[in-house]
Structures are given as C-alpha cells and as structure tokens.
C-alpha positions in Angstrom: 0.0 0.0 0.0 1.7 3.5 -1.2 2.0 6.3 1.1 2.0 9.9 0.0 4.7 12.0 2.5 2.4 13.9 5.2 3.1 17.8 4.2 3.9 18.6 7.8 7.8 17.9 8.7 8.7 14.5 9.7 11.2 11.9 9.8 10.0 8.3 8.5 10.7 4.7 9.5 8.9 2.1 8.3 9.3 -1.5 9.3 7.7 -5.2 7.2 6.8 -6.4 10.3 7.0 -6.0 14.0 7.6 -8.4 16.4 5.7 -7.1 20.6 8.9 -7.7 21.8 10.8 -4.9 19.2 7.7 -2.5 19.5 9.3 0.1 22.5 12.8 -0.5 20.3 11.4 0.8 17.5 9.0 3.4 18.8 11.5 4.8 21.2 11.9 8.3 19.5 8.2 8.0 17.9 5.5 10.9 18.2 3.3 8.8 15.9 3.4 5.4 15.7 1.4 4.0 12.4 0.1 0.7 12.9 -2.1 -2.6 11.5 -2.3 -5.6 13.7 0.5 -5.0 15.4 -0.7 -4.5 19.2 1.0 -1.8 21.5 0.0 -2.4 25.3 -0.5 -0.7 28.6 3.4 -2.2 29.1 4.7 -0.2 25.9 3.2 2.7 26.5 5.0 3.4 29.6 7.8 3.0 28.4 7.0 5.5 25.1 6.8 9.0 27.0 7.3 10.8 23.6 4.4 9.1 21.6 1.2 11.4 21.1 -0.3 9.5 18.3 -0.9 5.7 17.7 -2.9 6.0 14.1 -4.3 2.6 13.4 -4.2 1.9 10.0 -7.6 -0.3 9.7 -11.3 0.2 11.2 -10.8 -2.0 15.0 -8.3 -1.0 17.5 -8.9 -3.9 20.3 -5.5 -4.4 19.4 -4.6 -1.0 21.4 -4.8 -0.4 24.9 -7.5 2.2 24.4 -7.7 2.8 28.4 -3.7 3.2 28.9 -4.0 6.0 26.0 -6.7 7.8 27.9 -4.4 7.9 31.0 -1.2 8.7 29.2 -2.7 11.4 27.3 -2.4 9.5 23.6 -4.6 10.3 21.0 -5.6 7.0 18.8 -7.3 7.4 15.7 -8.6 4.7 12.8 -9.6 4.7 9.5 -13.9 4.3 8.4 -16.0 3.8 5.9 -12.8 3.2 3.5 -13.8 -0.4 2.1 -16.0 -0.1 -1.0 -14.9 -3.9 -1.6 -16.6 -5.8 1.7 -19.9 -5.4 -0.1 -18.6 -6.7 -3.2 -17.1 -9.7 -1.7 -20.6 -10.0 0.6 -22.4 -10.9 -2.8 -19.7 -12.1 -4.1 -20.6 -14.9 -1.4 -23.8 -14.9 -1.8 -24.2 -14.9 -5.7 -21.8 -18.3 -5.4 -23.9 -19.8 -2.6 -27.0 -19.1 -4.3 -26.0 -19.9 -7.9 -24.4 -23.2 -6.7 -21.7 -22.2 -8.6 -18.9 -24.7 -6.6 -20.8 -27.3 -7.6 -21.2 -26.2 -11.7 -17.8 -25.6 -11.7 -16.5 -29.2 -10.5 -19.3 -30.5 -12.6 -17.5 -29.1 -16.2 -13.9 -29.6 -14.4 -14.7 -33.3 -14.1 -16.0 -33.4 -17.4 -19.4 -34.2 -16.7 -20.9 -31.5 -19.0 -18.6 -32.9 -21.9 -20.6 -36.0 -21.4 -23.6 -34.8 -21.3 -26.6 -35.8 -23.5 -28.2 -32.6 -23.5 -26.9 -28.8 -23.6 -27.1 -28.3 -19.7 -26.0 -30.3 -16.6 -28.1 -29.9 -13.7 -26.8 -30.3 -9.6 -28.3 -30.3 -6.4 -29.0 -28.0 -5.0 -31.4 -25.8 -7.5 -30.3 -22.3 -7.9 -32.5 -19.8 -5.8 -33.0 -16.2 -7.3 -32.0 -13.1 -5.4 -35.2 -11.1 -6.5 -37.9 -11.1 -3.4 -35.6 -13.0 -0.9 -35.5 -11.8 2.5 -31.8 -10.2 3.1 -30.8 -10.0 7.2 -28.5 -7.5 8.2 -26.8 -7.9 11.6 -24.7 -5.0 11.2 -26.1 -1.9 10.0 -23.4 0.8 9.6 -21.6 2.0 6.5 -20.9 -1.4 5.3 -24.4 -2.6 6.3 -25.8 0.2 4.2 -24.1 -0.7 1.3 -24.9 -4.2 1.5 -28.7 -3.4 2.0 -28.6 -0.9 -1.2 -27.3 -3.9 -3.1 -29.5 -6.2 -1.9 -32.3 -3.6 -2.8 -31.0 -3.2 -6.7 -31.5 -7.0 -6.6 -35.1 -6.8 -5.8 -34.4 -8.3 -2.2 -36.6 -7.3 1.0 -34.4 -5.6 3.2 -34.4 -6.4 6.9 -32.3 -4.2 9.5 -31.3 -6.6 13.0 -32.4 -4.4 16.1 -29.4 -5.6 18.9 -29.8 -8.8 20.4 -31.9 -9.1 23.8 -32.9 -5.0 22.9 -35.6 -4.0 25.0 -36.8 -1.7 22.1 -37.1 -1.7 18.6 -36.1 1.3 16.6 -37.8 2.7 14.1 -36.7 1.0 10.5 -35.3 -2.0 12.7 -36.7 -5.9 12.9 -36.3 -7.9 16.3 -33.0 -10.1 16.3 -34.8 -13.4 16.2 -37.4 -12.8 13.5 -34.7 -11.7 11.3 -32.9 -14.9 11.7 -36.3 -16.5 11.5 -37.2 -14.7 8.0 -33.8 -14.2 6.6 -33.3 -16.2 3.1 -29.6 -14.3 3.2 -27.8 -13.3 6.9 -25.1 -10.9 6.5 -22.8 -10.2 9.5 -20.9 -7.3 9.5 -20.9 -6.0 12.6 -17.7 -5.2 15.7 -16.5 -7.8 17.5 -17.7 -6.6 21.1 -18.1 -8.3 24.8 -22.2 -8.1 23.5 -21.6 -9.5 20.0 -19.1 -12.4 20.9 -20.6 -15.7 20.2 -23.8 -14.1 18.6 -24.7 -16.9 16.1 -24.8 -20.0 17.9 -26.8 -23.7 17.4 -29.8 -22.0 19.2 -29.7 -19.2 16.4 -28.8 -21.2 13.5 -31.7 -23.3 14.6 -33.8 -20.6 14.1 -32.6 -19.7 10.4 -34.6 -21.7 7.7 -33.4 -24.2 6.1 -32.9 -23.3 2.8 -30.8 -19.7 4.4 -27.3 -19.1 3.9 -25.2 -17.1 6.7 -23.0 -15.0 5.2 -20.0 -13.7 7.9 -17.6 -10.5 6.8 -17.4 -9.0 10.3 -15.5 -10.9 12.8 -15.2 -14.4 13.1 -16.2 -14.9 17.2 -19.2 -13.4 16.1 -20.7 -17.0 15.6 -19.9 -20.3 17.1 -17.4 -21.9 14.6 -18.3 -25.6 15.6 -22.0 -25.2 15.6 -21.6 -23.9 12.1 -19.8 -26.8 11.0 -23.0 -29.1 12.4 -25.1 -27.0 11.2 -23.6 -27.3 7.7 -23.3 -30.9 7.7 -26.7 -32.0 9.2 -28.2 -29.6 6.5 -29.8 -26.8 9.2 -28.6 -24.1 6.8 -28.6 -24.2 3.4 -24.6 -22.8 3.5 -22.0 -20.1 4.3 -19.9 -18.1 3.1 -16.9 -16.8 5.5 -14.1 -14.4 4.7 -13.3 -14.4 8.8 -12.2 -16.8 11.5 -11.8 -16.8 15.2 -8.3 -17.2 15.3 -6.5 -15.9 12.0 -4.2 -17.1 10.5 -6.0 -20.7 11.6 -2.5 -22.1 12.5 -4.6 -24.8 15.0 -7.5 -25.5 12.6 -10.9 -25.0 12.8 -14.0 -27.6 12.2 -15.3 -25.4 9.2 -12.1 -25.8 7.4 -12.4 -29.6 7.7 -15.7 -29.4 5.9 -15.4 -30.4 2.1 -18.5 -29.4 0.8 -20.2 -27.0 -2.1 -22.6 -25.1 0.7 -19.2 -23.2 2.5 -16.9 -20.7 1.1 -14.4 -19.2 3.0 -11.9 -16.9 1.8 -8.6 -15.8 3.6 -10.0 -12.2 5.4 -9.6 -10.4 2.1 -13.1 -8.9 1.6 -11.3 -5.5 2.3 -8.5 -5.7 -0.4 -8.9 -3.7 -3.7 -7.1 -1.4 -5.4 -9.9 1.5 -4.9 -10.3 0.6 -0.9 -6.5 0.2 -0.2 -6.0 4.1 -2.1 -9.0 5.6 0.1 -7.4 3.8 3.3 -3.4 5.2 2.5 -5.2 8.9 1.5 -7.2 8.8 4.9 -4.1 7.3 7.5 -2.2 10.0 5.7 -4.9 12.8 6.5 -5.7 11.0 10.0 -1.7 12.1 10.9 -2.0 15.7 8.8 -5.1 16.8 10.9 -3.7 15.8 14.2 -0.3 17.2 13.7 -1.8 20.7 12.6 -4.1 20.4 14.5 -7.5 19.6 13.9 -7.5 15.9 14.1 -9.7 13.9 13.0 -11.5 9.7 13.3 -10.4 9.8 17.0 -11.6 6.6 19.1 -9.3 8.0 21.9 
C-alpha cells in the first residue's frame, strides 16, 4: 500500500513487520506510531513518553490499549468507511452460494458437461434467485448500508437486525430473532464486542430456515465456529460463506475448514482488499496524521 509524504515535517521509518517484543525498540523516539495488527499495550506505552499519536491503520483497535492512552494522554485514531470492496465480496458470497456455482464448476472440471446428453448439466441444489428474498443484516453501519442498497437493486426485501436481547425496537429496525427466523440471506458485519461475541450459535442457527445461507464479513467470534460446521453438515442451513475466522491465521485449525463441501466458502479475510479501498485507506491514514499534527484531528476513538 503507497503512502504519499504527510506535508507537515517528519522523519519516517517504516518497518515489514513488527515483532511485541521490538515495538518500544522501535518506537523509542516516535510521536506517531502507524500501525495494522501489530498491538502496543499498557506495558509499551510506559515505556514510550514521547508518543502522542498511535494511528491505526484499519477500522478496529482492540489491538490497542485504548484505556492506557486515555491515562497517558495518547490520542488514537482509525480509518472508516474506506472499504468499498466488503460489499462486493458480501455478494460475491452470496451470488456463489445461491447460484451453486462450486458445484457447476467441479461439474465441467470433471467433465461431466462434456458427457452430457443434452446442452445443460443440472446439480443439487437448484439455484435460488435473489429477486424477493429476505436479506438479514446484523450489522447496519456504512458497510451494512451498502450491503442493504445492493440487496435492494436486486429486488431483495431488506431487513435491519435491532441488537440482540434489545428491549426496544427502533424505528426501521426488525427484532433479532425474527430476522434470523425470515432471513433467506444473513449478513454479518458488525464489531467484534463483549455483546456481539458468540452471537450466532446452534440455538440461532436453529432458528434460520433451512434453505438460508449465513453470510459472515465482520469478525469471526461473532458466531460459534463448531455449531456452524454441524449446522452445515446436518443440512440446518442451506450454506456459508466466511471471509473471517476466530483465530486468524487458523495455524490450530478450525472444524469449518475440515468441511469439504459445495454449501461453504471461506476466503482468507480479504473482503477488504482492492485497489480502490486500499488508495481511500493510504489517502485517509495519511490525512488521520495531517489533521492531528496541525491540529485539527480527525477519526479519533481516543
């Protein structure tokens, strides 16, 4: 990812990869500190008097000690709304799922459309059209918008999740359960919170019918990886499509990577990538560090 020079004064170091133990070595003489996934803890940050600004390079920041900045004085900000891609990818999913299209394409690799008798090979399942399907969104900012404006060029009905357990349902909202209850198409795309952990589990799934498909591009603890898998295998839900896991990379496994079958996708957490989403996020981390510096900063969380 390219990064224009800030047009304030500055000195730049820029490192591939960071292991915890070199982050206070390396961020010694640091005012800003620029950073992805690599976490900087309570622990650093006392040993970093000098640092004013940790500018997290990506939408989350659990990966900063958010409470240790507010005590030390350290501004954080992050990057929003940048991703024009995670929709994309979202029907990218579901257009597969829907369209079978796993299955078609093993079918012609195989040869089984070179041997057929007539000018079509058909597999199970049947392909289920877009147009009047009920499309669940768990999820509903920026990238939940999008999503629902897509679903609505497809002719989909549109159904905003109110929180789970809410007391109250907002206006233009649908309670939790009856969206997993009328939901053709769940989309997950929302944080990764103490609330939201574990969301999706067999007592939820259970509730989906059977011909849905779950469609995750949030966070992978938002659902219960192993119920998934059951659910997938005993034919609860119709399929998934997953560009997140629980623990990424998935050095120890997980169940739904042992599943072999046409109904899951899951893609290595690169619903965000494109060349268009990665210039908006350089352009805004860039403008995140001008606005602070001169200041008027800007996308603070702390």
């Amino acid at each position: 990812m390219p990064l224009r020079a800030p047009c304030f004064p500055h000195r730049w170091t820029e490192y591939p990869d960071t292991r915890e133990a070199e982050v206070v070595e390396r961020l010694a003489d640091a005012t800003v500190a620029i950073t992805d996934q690599v976490a900087i803890t309570a622990e650093h940050l006392a040993e970093l008097p000098q640092l004013r600004l940790i500018a997290v390079a990506a939408t989350g920041v659990n990966h900063v000690d958010l409470e240790a900045c507010r005590r030390r004085g350290v501004a954080v900000s992050n990057v929003r709304n940048w991703s024009v891609s995670v929709p994309e990818h979202v029907f990218s999913l579901i257009l597969a799922l829907r369209r079978n299209l796993l299955a078609y394409h093993e079918a012609v690799q195989g040869g089984v459309w070179q041997r057929s008798e007539g000018y079509l090979v058909q597999v199970e399942p049947m392909p289920r059209s877009l147009y009047g399907a009920p499309l669940g969104i768990i999820g509903v900012g920026a990238l939940g918008s999008a999503v629902a404006a897509l679903g609505e060029a497809f002719g989909m009905e549109i159904l905003c999740a109110e929180r789970k357990g809410a007391a109250e349902v907002r206006p233009g909202r649908t309670p939790f359960n009856e969206v997993l209850a009328k939901s053709d198409v769940l989309v997950l795309l929302c944080p990764l919170t103490e609330e939201s952990f574990g969301m999706i589990g067999k007592a939820e799934l259970e509730l989906m019918p059977r011909h849905a498909i779950l469609i995750n591009c949030g966070r992978g603890g938002l659902l219960d990886e192993a119920a998934l898998a059951q659910a997938l295998a005993e034919g609860t839900i119709a399929g998934a499509g997953l560009d997140v896991l629980t623990q990424e990379p998935p050095r120890e496994g997980s169940p739904l990577l042992d599943l072999k079958q046409h109904n899951l996708i899951v893609t290595p957490h690169v619903a965000w990538i494109s060349d268009r989403s990665l210039a908006t996020l350089a352009e805004q981390l860039i403008g995140n560090l001008e606005g602070f510096v001169l200041g008027h900063p800007r996308n603070l969380v702390v």
